[in-house]
C-alpha positions in Angstrom: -10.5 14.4 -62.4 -8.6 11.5 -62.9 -6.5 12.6 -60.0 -8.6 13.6 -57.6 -10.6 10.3 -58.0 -7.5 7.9 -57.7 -6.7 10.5 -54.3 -10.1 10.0 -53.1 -9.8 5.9 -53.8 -6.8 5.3 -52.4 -8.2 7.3 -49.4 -11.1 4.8 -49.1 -8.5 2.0 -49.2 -6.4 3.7 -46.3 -9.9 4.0 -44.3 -10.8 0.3 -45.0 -7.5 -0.6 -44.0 -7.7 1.1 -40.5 -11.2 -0.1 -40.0 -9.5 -4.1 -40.3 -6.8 -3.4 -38.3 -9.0 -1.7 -35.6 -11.4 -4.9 -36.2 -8.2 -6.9 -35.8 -7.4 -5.5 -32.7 -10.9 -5.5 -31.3 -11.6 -8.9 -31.9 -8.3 -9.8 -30.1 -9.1 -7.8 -27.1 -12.3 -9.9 -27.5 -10.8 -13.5 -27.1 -8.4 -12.1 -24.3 -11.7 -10.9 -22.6 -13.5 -14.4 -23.1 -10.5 -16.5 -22.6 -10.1 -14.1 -18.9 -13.7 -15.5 -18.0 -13.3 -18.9 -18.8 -11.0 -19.3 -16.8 -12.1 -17.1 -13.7 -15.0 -19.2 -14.2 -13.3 -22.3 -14.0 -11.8 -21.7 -10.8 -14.8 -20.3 -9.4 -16.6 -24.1 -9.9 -13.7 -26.0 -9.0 -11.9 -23.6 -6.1 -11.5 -26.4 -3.8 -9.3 -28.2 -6.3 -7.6 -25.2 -7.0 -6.5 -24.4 -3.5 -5.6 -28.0 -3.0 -3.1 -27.8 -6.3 -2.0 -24.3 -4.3 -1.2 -26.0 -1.4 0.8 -28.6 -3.3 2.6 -26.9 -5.0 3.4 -24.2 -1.7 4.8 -27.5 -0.1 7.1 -28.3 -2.5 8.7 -24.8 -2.6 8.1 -24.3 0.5 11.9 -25.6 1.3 13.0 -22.8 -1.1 11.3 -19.8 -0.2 12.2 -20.8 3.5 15.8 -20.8 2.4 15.7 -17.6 0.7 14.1 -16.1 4.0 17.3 -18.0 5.8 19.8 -16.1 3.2 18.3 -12.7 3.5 18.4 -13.2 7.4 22.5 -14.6 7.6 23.4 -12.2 4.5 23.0 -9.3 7.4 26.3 -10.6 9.5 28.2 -12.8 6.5 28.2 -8.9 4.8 29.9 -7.5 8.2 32.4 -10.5 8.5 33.3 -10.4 4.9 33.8 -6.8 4.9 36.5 -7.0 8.2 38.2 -10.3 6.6 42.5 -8.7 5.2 41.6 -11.2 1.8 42.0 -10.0 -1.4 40.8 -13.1 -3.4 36.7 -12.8 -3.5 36.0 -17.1 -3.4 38.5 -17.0 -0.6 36.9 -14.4 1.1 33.8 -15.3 0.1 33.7 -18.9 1.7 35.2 -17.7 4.9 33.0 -15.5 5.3 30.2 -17.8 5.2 31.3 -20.7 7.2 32.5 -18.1 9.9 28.8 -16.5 10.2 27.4 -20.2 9.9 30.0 -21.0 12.8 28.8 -17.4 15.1 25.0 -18.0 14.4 24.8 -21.3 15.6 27.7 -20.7 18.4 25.2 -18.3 19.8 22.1 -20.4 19.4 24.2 -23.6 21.3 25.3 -21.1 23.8 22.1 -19.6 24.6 20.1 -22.9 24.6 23.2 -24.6 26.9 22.6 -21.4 29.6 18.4 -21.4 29.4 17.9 -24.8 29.3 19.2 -25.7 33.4 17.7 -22.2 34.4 14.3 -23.8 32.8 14.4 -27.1 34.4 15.5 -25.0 37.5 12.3 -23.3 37.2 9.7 -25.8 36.5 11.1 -27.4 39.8 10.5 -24.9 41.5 6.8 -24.2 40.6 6.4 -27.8 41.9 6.7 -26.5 45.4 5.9 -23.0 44.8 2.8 -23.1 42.9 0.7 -25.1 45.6 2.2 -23.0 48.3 1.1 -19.8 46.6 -2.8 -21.0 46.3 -2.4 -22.0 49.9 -1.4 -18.7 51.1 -3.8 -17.2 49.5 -6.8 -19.2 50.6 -5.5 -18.4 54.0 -5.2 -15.1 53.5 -9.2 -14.9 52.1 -9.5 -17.0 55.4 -8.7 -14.1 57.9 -10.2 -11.4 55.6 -13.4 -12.6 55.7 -13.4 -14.7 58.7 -16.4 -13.1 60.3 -18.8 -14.0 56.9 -19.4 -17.7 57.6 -20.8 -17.5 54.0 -18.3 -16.3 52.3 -15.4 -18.5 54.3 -17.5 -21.6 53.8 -17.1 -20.6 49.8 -13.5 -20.5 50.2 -13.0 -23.9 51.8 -14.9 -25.6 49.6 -12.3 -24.9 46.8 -10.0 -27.2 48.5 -7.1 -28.6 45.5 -6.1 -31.9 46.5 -2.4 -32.3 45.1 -1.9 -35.6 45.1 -5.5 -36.5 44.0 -4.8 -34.0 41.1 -1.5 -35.8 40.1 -3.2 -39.1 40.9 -6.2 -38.3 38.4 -3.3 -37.1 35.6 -1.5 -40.2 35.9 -4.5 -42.2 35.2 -5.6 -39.8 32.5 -2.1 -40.3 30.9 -2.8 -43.8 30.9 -6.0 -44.2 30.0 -5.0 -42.6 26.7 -1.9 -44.2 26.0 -3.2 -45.5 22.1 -4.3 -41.8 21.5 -0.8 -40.7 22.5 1.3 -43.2 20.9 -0.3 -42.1 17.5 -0.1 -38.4 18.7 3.6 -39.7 18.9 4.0 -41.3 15.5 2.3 -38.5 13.7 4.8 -35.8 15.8 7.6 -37.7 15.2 7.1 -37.9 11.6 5.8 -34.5 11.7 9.4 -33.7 13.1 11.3 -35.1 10.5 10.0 -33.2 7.8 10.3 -30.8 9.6 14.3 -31.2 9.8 14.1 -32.1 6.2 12.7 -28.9 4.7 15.2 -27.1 7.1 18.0 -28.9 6.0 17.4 -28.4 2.0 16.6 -24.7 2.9 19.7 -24.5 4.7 21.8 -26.1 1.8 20.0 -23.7 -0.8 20.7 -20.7 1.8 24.4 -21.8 1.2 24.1 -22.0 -2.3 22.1 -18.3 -2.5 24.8 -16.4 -0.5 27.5 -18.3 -2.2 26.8 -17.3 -5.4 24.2 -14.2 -4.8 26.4 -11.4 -7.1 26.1 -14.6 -10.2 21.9 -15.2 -8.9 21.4 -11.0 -8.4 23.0 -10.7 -12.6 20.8 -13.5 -14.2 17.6 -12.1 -12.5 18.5 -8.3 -13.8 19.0 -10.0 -17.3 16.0 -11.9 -16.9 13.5 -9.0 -16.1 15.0 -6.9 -18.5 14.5 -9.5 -21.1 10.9 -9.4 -21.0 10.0 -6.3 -18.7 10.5 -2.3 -20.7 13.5 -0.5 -19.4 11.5 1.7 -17.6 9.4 -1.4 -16.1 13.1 -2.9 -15.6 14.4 0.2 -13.8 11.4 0.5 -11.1 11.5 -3.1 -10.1 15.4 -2.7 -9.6 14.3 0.1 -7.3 11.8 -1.4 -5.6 14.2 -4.7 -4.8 16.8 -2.2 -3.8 15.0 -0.3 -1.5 13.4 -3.1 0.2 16.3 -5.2 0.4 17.9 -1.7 2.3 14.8 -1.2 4.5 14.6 -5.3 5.6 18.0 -5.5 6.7 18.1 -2.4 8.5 15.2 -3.1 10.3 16.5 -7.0 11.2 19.8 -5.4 12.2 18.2 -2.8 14.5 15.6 -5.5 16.2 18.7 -7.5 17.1 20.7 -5.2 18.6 17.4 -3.3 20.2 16.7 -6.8 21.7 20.2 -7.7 22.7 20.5 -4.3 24.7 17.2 -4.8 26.7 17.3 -8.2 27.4 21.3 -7.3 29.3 19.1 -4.4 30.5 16.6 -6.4 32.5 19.4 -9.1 33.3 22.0 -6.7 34.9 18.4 -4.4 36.5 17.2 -8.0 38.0 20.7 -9.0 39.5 21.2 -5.9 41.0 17.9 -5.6 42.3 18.3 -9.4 43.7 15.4 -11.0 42.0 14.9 -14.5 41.0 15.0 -15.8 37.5 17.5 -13.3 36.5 18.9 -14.6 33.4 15.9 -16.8 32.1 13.7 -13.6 32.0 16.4 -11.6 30.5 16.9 -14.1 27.7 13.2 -14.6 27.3 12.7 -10.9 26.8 15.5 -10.5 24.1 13.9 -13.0 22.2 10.0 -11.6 22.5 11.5 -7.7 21.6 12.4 -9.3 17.9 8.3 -9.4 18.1 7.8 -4.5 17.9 5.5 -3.0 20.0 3.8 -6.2 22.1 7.3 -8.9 22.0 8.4 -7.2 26.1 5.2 -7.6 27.4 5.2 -11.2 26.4 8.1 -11.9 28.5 6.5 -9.5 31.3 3.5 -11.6 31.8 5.6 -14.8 32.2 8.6 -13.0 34.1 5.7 -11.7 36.3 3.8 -15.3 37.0 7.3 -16.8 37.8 7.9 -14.2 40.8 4.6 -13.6 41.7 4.5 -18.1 42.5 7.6 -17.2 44.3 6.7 -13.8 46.5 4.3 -10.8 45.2 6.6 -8.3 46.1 9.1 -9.1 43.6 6.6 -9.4 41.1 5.6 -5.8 42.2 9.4 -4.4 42.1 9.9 -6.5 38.4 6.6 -4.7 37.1 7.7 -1.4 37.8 11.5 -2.1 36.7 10.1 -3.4 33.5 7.7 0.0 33.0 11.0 2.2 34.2 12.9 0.0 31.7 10.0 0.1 28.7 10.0 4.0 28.7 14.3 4.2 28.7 14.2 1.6 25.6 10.9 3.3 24.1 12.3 7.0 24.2 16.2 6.7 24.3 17.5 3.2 22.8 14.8 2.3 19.9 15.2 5.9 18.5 19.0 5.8 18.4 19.4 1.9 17.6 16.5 1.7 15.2 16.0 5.3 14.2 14.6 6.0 11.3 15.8 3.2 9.3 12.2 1.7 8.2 11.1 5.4 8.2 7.7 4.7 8.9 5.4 6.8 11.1 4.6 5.3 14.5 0.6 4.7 13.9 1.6 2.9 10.7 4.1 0.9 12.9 1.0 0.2 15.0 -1.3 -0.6 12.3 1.2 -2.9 10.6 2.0 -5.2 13.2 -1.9 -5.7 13.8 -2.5 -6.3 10.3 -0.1 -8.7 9.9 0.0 -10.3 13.2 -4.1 -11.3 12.6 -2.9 -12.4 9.1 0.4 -14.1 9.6 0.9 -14.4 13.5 4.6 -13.3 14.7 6.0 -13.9 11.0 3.2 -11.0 9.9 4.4 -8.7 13.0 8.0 -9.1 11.7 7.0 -8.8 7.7 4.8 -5.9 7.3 6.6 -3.5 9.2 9.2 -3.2 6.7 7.0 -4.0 3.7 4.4 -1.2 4.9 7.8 0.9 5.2 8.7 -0.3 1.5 5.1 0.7 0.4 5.0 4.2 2.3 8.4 5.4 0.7 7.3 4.5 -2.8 3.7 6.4 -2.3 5.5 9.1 -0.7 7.6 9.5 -3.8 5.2 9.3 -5.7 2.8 11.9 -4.1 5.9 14.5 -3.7 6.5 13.7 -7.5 3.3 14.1 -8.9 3.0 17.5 -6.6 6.6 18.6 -8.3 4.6 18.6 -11.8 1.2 19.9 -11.0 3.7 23.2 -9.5 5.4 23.4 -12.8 2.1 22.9 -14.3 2.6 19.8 -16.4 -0.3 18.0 -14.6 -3.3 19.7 -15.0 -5.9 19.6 -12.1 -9.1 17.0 -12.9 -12.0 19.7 -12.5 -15.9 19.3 -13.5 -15.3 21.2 -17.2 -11.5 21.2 -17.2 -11.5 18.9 -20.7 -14.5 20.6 -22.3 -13.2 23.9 -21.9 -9.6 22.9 -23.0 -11.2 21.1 -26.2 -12.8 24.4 -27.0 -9.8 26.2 -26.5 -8.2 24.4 -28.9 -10.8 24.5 -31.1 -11.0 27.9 -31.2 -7.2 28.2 -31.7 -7.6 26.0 -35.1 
């Protein structure tokens, strides 16, 4: 008796004990439940002070997420020039490396900006002359069409343009708001030199990153595996890794893709002997870094440029650019790009409007390869969780699947 009754106390004690702890527990779930409302609750009052800390504290890391996005984008090349450098030592090789793709990236933007820049002014001169000439050919044109409706050619005449009363009225428009402009001024000009300021420190902590990135890549793994499971630790490796792979493919296939059509409509335009041969070819080389709508941004404006100077060359450049569009859609994307985002073409579609109503061209460029990174991950995913329900170690969710397995068991004790 004496030992069944110290059994059954000590029982009773083990049960009292579990019933605190669960308490315990409870209770803490509790105050992590109330604490969560507070301070959803707190925001919710005072959200616009909220999003003005957000926005203060965005601006002052702005500089460095800005030069993390520069590091990422000059990693691409300084990895190709490192690799072709004959230097053993790594700091040697290392700091080469990086002032030569510093010296080749802004080589090319000097270059590019020393050949566009005349061709511009070259342009905008021209549309002095052109642009009135083109409405007056055309309202003489509507003249002889419908020269025998007095109605209709009384309409036309009386949208006469005035040039010099136009440039006239400017000039004393420019004058009349010459405070409003001068404090446009100041505020653009100071605008401006933040502007160089947050682009200098991110440049200077670009340097840093890709100077040190193998030292920056260990202390972040031993950071996340210091407070992150192993198995936590191990999927955001693989999720950095693959997106890391997935963005720089896709940046180094936009680039080429957009230097090879842009020569495209350069060498199509000379040999074809239309005007503004090199401006629109750089202009479109720059628009195709935008997928799917970047060319047609440079086709509207190549258009207006020959259509002011003669609308059959805008005819011929529309059909070169739609001959040109379906070589570069069906032949040179495929092979340059390929699949290297590996993401279905109405995804492609759907990510670039998505992001480009979110984020405007930044979005278009962005969620392409982070809907890529998200599609490969689900896709994983689904294929893995389809691998176990085959070898049956998921079992199907049916209406009556866990009743009927509890009973089975059941039955089995």
């Amino acid at each position: 008796m004496g030992t069944g009754y110290n059994v059954d106390k000590s029982q009773k004690e083990k049960e009292n004990v579990s019933v605190m702890e669960l308490n315990t527990e409870n209770m803490k779930k509790i105050q992590r439940l109330i604490i969560f409302t507070v301070i959803v609750v707190v925001i919710g009052v005072n959200y616009q002070k909220v999003i003005w800390v957000a926005g203060l504290l965005f601006n002052l890391i702005s500089p460095f997420i800005l030069g993390g996005a520069i590091a990422f984008v000059l990693n691409v090349p300084m990895r190709l020039v490192e690799g072709c450098l004959p230097i053993k030592k790594k700091k040697a090789r290392r700091g080469i490396s990086l002032v030569l793709t510093l010296v080749i990236v802004t080589g090319v933007v000097v270059l590019v900006s020393f050949v566009v820049t005349p061709q511009l002014f070259y342009t905008l001169r021209s549309l002095q002359g052109s642009v009135p000439r083109f409405f007056l050919e055309i309202q003489t044109f509507l003249e002889q069409t419908f020269s025998n409706e007095p109605a209709i050619e009384n309409l036309i005449n009386s949208f006469q343009i005035d040039w010099p009363q136009l440039l006239s009225d400017t000039v004393s428009f420019l004058r009349s708001g010459a405070t409003s402009f001068l404090s446009g001024t100041i505020s653009a000009a100071v605008s401006f030199v933040s502007g160089v300021t947050t682009f200098i420190i991110a440049l200077v902590f670009a340097i840093y990153i890709l100077a040190q990135k193998e030292e920056l890549s260990r202390q972040m793994k031993k950071l996340i595996q210091a407070f992150f499971s192993d198995s936590a630790s191990e999927w955001v490796f693989k999720v950095a890794s693959l997106t890391g792979q997935i963005f720089s493919s896709f940046l180094t296939g936009q680039c080429v893709e957009a230097v090879i059509l842009g020569t495209m409509f350069f060498v199509s335009l000379m040999v074809l002997r239309l005007p503004y041969a090199l401006l629109i070819g750089v202009l479109i080389a720059f628009t195709a870094l935008i997928p799917i709508f970047g060319a047609f941004i440079g086709f509207g404006v190549g258009a207006f440029l020959m259509l002011m100077n003669d609308p059959m060359d805008a005819l011929i450049f529309a059909v070169t650019f739609l001959i040109l569009q379906q070589v570069e859609g069906n032949l040179i994307y495929p092979h340059v790009v390929g699949g290297s985002v590996g993401l279905p073409s109405i995804w492609v579609l759907a990510a670039v409007t998505v992001g480009g109503s979110a984020f405007g061209i930044v979005g278009m460029l962005v969620f392409i390869p982070l809907c890529s990174v998200l599609y490969a991950l689900l896709k994983e995913e689904v294929n893995r969780r389809l691998e176990l329900k085959k070898r049956g170690k998921i079992s199907p969710k049916v209406p009556g699947h866990t009743a009927k397995a509890a009973e089975r068991k059941g039955k089995s004790s």
